[in-house]
VOGU-3710 file (C-alpha; in Angstrom, 3 decimals, decimal comma):
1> xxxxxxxxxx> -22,620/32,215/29,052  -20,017/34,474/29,366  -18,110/32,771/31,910  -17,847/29,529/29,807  -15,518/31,578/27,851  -12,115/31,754/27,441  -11,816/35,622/27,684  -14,593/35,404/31,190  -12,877/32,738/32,782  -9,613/34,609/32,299
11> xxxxxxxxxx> -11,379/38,055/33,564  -12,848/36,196/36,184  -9,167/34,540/37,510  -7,542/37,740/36,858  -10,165/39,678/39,532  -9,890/36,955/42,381  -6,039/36,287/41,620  -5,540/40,279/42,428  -8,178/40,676/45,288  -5,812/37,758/46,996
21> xxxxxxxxxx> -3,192/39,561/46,270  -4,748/42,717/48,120  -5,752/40,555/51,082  -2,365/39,538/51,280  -1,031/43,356/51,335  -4,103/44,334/53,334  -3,538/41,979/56,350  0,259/43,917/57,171  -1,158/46,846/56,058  -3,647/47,132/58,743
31> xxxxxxxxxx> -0,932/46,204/61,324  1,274/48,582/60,365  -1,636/51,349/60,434  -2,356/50,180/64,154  1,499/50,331/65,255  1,637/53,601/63,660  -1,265/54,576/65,391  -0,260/53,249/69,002  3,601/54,948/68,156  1,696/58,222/67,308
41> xxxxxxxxxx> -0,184/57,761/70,287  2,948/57,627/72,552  5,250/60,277/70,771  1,989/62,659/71,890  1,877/61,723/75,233  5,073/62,264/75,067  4,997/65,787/74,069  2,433/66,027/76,675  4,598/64,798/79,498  7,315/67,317/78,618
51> xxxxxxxxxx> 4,771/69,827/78,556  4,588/69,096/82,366  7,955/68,735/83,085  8,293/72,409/82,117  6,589/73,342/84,623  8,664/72,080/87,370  7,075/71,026/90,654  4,429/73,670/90,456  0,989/71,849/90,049  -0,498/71,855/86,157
61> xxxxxxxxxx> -3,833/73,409/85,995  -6,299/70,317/85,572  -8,031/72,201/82,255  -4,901/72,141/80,741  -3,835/68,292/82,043  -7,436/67,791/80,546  -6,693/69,579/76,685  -3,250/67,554/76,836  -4,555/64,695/77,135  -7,168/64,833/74,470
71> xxxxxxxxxx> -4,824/66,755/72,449  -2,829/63,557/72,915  -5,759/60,594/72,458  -4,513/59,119/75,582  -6,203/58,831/79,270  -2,803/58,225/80,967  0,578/58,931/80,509  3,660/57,861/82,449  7,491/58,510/81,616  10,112/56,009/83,517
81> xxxxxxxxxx> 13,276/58,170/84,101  16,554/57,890/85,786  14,971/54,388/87,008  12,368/56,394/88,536  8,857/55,475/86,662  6,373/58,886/87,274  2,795/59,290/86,295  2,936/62,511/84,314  -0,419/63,257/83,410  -3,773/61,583/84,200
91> xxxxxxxxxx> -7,645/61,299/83,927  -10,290/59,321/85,509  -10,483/55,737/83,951  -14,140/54,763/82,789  -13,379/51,297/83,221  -9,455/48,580/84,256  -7,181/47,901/81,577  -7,802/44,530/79,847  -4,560/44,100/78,254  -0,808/45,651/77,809
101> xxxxxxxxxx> 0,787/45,907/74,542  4,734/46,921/74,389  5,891/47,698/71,021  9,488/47,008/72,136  9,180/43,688/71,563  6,537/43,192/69,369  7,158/41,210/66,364  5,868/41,359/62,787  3,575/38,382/63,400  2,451/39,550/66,802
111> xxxxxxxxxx> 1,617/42,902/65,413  -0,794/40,710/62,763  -2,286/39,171/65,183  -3,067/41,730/67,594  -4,435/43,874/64,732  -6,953/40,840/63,138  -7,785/40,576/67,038  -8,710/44,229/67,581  -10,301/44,779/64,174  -12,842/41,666/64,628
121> xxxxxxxxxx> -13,038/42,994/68,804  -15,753/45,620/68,990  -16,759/47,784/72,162  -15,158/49,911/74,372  -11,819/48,790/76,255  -8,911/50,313/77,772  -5,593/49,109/77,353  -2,106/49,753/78,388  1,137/50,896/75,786  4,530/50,787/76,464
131> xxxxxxxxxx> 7,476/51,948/74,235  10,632/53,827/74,070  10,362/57,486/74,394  11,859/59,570/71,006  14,696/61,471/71,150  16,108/59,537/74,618  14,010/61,684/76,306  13,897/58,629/78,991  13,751/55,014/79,762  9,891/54,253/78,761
141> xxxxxxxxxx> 6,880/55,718/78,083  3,413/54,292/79,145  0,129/55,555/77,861  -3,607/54,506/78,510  -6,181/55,096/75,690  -9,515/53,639/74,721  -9,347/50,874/71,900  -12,944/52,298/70,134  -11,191/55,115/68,077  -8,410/53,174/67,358
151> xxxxxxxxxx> -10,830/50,243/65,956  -12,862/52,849/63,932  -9,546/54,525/62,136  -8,624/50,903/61,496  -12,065/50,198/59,917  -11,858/53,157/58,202  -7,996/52,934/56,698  -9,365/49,159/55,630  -12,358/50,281/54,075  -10,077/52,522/51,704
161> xxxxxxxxxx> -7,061/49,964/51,296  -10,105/47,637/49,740  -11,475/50,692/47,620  -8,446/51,196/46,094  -7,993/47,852/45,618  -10,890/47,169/43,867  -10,176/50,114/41,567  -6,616/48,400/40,681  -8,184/44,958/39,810  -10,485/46,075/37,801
171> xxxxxxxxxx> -8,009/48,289/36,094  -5,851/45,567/35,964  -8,347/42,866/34,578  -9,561/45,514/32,191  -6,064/45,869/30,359  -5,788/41,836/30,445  -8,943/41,708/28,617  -8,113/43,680/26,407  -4,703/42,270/25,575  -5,967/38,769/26,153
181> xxxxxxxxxx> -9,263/39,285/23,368  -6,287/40,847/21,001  -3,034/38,493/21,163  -4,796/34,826/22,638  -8,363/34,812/22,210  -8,603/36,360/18,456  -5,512/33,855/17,130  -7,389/31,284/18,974  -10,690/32,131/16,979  -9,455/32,365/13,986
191> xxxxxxxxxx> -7,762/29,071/14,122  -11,426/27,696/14,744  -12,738/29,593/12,454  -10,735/28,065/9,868  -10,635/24,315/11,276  -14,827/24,796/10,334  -14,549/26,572/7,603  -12,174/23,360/6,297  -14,659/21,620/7,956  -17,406/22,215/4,962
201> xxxxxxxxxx> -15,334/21,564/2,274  -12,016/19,841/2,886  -10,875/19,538/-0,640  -10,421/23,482/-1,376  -7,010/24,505/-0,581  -8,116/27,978/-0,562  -9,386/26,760/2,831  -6,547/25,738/4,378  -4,876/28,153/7,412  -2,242/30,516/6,261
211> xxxxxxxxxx> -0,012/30,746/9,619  0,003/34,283/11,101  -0,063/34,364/14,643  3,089/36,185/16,550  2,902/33,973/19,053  5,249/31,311/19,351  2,982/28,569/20,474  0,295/29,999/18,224  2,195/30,170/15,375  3,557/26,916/15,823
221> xxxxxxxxxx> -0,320/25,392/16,072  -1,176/27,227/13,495  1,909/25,294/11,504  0,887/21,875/12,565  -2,709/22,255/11,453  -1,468/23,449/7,811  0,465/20,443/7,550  -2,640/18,179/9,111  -4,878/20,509/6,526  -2,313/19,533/3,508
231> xxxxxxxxxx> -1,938/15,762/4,513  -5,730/15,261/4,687  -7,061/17,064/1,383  -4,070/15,342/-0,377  -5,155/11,436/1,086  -8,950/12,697/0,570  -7,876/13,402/-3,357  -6,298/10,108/-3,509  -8,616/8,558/-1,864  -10,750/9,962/-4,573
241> xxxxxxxxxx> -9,059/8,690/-7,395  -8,344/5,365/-5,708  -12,305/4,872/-5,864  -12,971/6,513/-9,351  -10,156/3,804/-10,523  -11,851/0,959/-8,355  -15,204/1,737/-10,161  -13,025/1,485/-13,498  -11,527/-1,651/-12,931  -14,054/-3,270/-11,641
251> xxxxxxxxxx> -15,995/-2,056/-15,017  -13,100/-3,534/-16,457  -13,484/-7,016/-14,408  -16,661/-7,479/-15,481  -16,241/-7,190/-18,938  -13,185/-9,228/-18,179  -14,482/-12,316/-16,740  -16,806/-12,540/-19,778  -14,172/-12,693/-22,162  -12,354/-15,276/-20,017
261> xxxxxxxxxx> -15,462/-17,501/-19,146  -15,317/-17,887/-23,153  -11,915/-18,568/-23,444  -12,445/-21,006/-20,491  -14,917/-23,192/-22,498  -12,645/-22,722/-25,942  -9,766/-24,436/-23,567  -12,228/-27,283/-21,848  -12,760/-28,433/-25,817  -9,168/-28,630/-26,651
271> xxxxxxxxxx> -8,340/-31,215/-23,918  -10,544/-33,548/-26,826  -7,248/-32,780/-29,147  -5,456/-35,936/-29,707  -2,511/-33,847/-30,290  -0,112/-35,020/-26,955  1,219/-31,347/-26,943  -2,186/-30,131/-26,770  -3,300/-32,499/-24,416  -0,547/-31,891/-22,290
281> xxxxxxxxxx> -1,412/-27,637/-22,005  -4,680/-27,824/-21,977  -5,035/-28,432/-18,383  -2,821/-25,671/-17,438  -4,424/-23,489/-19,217  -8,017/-24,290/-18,206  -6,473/-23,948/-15,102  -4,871/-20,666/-15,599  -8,591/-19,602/-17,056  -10,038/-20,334/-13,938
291> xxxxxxxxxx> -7,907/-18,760/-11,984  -8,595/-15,425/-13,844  -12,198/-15,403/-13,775  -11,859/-16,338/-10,120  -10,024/-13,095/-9,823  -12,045/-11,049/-11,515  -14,516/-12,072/-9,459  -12,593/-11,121/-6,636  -11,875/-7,937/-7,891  -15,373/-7,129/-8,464
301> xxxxxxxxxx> -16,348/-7,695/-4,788  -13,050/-6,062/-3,277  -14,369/-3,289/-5,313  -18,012/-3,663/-3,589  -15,826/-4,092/-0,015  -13,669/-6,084/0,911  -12,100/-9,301/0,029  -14,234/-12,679/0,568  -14,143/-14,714/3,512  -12,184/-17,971/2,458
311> xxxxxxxxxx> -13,445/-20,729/1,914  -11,524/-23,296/4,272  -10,552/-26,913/3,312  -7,689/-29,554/4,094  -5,321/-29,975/1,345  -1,320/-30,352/0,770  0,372/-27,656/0,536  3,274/-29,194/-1,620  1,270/-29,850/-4,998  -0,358/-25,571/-4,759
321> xxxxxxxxxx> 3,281/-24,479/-4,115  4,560/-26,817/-7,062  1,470/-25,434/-9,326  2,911/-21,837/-8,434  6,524/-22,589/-9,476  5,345/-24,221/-13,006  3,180/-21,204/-13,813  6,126/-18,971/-13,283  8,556/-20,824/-15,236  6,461/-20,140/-18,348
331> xxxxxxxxxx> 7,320/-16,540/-18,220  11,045/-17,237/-17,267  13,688/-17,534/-19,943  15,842/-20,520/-19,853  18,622/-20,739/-17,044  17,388/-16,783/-15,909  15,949/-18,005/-12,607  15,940/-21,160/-10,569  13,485/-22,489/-8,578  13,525/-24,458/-5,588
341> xxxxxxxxxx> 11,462/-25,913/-2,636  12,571/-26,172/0,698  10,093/-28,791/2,560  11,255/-31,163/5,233  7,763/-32,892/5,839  4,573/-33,486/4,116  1,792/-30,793/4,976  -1,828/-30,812/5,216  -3,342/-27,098/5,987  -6,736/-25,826/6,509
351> xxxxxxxxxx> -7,407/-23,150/4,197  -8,776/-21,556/1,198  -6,491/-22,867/-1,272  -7,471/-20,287/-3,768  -6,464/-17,246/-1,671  -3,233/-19,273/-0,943  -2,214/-19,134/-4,366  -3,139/-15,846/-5,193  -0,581/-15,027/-1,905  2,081/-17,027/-2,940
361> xxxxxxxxxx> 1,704/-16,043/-7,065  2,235/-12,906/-5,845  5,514/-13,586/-3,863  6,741/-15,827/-6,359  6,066/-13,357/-8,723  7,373/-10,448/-7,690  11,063/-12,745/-6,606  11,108/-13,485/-10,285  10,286/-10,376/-11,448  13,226/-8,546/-9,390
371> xxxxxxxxxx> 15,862/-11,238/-10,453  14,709/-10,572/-14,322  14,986/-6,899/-13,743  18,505/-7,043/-11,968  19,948/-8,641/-15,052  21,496/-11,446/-13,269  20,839/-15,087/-13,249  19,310/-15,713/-9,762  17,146/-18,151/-7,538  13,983/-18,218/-5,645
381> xxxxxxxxxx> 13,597/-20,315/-2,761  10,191/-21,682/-1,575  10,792/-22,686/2,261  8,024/-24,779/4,383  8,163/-25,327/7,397  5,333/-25,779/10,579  5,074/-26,584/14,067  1,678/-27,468/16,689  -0,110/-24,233/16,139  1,207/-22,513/12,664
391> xxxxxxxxxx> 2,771/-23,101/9,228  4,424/-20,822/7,039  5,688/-20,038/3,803  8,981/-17,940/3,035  9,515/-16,594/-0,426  13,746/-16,036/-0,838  15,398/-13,975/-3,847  18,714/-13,503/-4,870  17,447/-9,923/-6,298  18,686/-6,470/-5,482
401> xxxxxxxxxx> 16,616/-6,159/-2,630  13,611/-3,633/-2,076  13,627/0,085/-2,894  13,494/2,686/-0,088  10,233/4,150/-1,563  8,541/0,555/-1,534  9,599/0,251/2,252  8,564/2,596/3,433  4,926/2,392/1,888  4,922/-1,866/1,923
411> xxxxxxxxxx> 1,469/-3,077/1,799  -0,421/-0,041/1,160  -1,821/-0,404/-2,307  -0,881/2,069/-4,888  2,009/3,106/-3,267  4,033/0,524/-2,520  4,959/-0,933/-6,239  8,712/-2,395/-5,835  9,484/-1,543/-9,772  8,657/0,989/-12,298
421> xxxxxxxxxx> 4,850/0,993/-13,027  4,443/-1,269/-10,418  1,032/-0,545/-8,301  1,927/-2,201/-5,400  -1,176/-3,617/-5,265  -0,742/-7,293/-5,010  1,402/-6,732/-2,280  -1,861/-5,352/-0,294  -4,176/-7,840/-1,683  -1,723/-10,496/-0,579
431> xxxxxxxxxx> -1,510/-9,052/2,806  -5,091/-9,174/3,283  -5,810/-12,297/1,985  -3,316/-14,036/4,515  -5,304/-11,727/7,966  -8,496/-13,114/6,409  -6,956/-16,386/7,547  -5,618/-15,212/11,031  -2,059/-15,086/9,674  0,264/-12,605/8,652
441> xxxxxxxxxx> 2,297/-11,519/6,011  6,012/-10,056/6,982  8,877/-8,584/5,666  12,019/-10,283/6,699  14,618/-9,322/5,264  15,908/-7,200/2,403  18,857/-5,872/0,939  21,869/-6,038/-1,359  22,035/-10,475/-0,727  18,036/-10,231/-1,704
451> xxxxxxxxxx> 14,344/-10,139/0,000  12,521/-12,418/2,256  9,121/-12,279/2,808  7,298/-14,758/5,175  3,591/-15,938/4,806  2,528/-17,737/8,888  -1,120/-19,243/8,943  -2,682/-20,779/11,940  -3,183/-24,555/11,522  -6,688/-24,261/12,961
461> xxxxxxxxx> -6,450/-27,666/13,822  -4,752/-29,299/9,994  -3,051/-32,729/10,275  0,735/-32,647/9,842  2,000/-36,056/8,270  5,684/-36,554/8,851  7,153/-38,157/5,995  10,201/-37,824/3,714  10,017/-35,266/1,458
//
């Protein structure tokens, strides 16, 4: 419907919004038409009445009172002077005056009202005028006269006020059409136009809006939705990628975990060496085996979704952190980084100890790695501490601190790598690992005197045993 548009609502507003407009001239217009009237009325009568006093005391002939008088659209006419008020010409009145008006006094407002009274007033009436006589021709001038004619000329000067009127509004609302359908309404289209057009096929760039409008709000919409338009196909191409490289490493994963789950059961036979050495690594490494098929595992269902729920059981937390540190030191060159832990009680949690130390490999990980990088012998710090309702892990390094680039992006995989090549994807595996729990994971701190991150988990009801650690 047309006046669900924008360009018929506006036509619409324009028409009313200038009709008000004309009531609101109309209404003194109308008064002003009757005062004119009544004045005219009383500068003839008073023509009239000089007529008379031309002819001295002789008597005026009654045709001629009778031709003045009409001549003059009054019935009576009477002329105070010298504080002397005489009737100078009169007619028989058809019926008594019903009311007086004197224009000597009358105010703007009075003269509204008087004129919304007489226009809405029909019949015949006769009413009384008084006003000051032109050209101090005397004190005051009265006239008599029927209110019918003056009513019709009224009607009539109203009827044309609102013809004219009409013609200007829909002049008016004609040329705001017109220049509303050419600088608002087409801009506005063709921004729609191209939001649907993007709307198809949001990766061609041939789709996005080229700004053009010469409005300044227009043109500054028109700005914002290129940028939107640019942001979205660019995350909808990475987004892209991101899942054309989760279908490859999850290929990868698979083909992965077969190669480990052979190397696993090559490393359950050598813990039948006799050789003490042997005997001594092979756990580790079984363990280390099992860990990696566990995570490509993982990988291949993050790939289907999302990460698995944990598994929850009660265990200490001290002998997974101390598992964490020893698998680290193998990849640490003697004296490069020192390790410590920082536990004031014995601990018991509730949770999937698995995902734990994925978290905390991570952390410990990426501490080490930044020390290594920085070139300077440093320390990581493994603090533990818990109270009624949470525990919590934080990972301190003496490193360099985090990039700006990595800060700004933290947790978001493939975009927040801390070091060169770095995918930043543990960082966002971590992350949601620990909310699969209820917890959080938190940067703390980071700068020049290094990088704390903190790991909190809910206790979820896990026995704390205070002891000496």
């Amino acid at each position: 419907m047309f006046l669900n548009t924008l360009s018929g609502r506006f036509l619409l507003l324009t028409v009313v919004f200038i009709m008000l407009a004309e009531v609101l001239i109309f209404v003194p217009s109308v008064a002003r038409f009757r005062e004119d009237y009544l004045r005219a009325r009383l500068e003839r009568g008073q023509i009239a009445s000089l007529s008379v006093l031309a002819y001295g005391d002789d008597m005026v002939d009654p045709k001629l009172e009778k031709e003045l008088l009409d001549n003059a659209g009054v019935m009576n006419v009477a002329l105070k002077r010298d504080e002397v008020r005489e009737l100078m010409l009169s007619s028989p009145m058809p019926s008594p005056i019903t009311e007086t008006f004197d224009l000597r006094t009358a105010t703007p407002w009075i003269l509204i009202r008087d004129a919304i009274r007489r226009l809405f007033k029909p019949g015949h009436e006769m009413v009384r005028v008084i006003g000051t006589p032109v050209k101090m021709a005397g004190e005051q001038i009265e006239v008599t006269l029927h209110t019918e004619d003056m009513r019709r000329e009224m009607i009539d000067y109203g009827y044309r006020v609102f013809l004219l009127s009409l013609v200007i509004s829909v002049i008016t609302a004609t040329l705001l059409f017109i220049a509303v359908r050419r600088f608002l309404v087409a801009p506005i289209s063709r921004v729609v136009q191209s939001i649907a057009a993007y709307k198809d096929n949001p990766e061609d760039i041939s789709q996005i809006i080229e700004p053009r409008a010469g409005i300044t709000e227009l043109h500054a919409a028109e700005e914002a939705l290129r940028e939107m338009q640019i942001a979205l196909s660019t995350s909808l191409k990475q987004k892209d990628r991101l899942a054309q490289l989760g279908g490859a490493v999850a290929k990868i994963s698979h083909d992965l975990r077969n190669m480990l789950t052979t190397a696993q059961l090559l490393a359950d036979r050598m813990e039948a060496s006799r050789d003490p050495l042997v005997r001594r690594t092979a756990p580790k490494l079984v363990n280390s085996l099992t860990r990696a098929v566990n995570l490509c595992e993982s990988t291949l269902a993050y790939g289907k979704a999302e990460e698995p729920a944990p598994v929850m059981s009660e265990f200490p937390i001290r002998p997974l952190i101390e598992d964490v540190v020893e698998s680290e030191m193998l990849a640490v060159p003697e004296g490069a980084v020192k390790f410590e832990i920082d536990q004031d009680r014995e601990l018991r949690v509730r949770a999937d100890p698995e995902q734990v130390f994925r978290v905390l490999s991570n952390l410990v990980r990426n501490a080490r790695q930044a020390i290594l990088a920085s070139g300077v012998p440093g320390r990581v710090v493994l603090r533990v501490r818990a109270s009624d309702d949470s525990w919590q892990v934080e990972v301190r390094d003496s490193g360099p601190g985090l990039p700006q680039k990595a800060l700004d992006k933290l947790f978001r995989p493939f975009e927040g790598g801390a070091r060169q090549g770095g995918s930043g994807l543990g960082l966002a595996i971590a992350s949601e690992l620990v909310r699969g729990h209820g917890g959080a994971l938190e940067l703390v701190e980071s700068g020049a005197a290094g990088t704390v991150f903190r790991m909190t988990m809910p206790m979820k009801g896990a026995a704390g045993i205070s002891a000496g650690a």
